[in-house]
C-alpha positions as CSV (number, residue, x, y, z in Angstrom):
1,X,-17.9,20.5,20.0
2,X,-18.0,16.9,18.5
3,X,-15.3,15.7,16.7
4,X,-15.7,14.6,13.0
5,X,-14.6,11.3,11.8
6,X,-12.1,12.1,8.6
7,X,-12.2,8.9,6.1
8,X,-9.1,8.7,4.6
9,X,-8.7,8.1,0.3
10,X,-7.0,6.6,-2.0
11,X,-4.7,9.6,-2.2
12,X,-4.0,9.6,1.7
13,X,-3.2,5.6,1.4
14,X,-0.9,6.1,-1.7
15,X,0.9,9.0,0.4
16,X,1.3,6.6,3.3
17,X,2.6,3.9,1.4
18,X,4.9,5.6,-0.6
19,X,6.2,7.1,3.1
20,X,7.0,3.6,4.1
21,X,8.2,2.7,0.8
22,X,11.3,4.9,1.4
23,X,12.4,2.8,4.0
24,X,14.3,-0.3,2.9
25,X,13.6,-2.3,6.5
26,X,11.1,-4.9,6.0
27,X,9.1,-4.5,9.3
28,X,8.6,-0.9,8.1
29,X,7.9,-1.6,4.5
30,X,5.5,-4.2,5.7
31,X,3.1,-1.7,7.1
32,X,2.6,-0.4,3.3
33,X,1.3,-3.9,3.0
34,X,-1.0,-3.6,5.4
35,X,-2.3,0.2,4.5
36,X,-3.2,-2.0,1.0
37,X,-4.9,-4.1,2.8
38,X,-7.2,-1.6,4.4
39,X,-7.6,0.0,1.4
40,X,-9.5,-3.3,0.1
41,X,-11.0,-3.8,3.3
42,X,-12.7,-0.2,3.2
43,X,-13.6,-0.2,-0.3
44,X,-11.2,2.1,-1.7
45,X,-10.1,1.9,-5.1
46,X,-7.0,1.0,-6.1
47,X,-5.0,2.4,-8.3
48,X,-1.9,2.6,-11.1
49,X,-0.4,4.4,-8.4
50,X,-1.1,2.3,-5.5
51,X,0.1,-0.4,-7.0
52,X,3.3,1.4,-8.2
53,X,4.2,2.3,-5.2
54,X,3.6,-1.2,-3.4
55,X,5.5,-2.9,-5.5
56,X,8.5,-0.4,-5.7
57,X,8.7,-0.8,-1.5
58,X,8.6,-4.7,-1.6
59,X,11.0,-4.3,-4.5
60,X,13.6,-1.7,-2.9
61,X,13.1,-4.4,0.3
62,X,14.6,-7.4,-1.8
63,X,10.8,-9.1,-0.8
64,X,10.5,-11.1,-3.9
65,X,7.9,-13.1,-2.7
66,X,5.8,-10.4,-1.4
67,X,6.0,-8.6,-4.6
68,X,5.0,-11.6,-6.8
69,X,2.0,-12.0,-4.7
70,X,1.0,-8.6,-5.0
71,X,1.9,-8.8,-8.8
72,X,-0.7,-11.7,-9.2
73,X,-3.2,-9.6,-7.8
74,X,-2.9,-6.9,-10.4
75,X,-2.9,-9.3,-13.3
76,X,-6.3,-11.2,-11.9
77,X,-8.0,-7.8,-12.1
């Protein structure tokens, strides 16, 4: 039997994020960071909630820096 390749959504991403959101270290909170990034990289859209979440990890982390960069992002859409 051959396996099937599963793409992962939007909603999958969101649920990952907001996994790693709960966790106030910033190596782990980091990796929500990076689950964005695939998200762009594989074409999946982003959205109120993605961002929500994103910036509530980076916020709950103290990463001010991280969170204003992602805050440009939104407003240049």
């Amino acid at each position: 039997m051959k396996a099937k390749v599963i793409k992962p959504t939007g909603a999958t991403f969101n649920i990952l994020m907001h996994a790693y959101s709960r966790r106030i270290q910033s190596k782990i909170v980091e990796k929500a960071y990076v689950a964005f990034e695939n998200m762009i990289r594989d074409g999946i859209k982003l959205s109120t909630e993605t961002y929500s979440t994103l910036l509530d990890a980076f916020r709950r982390a103290g990463d001010t820096e991280t969170l204003m960069k992602i805050w440009k992002l939104i407003m240049n859409q």
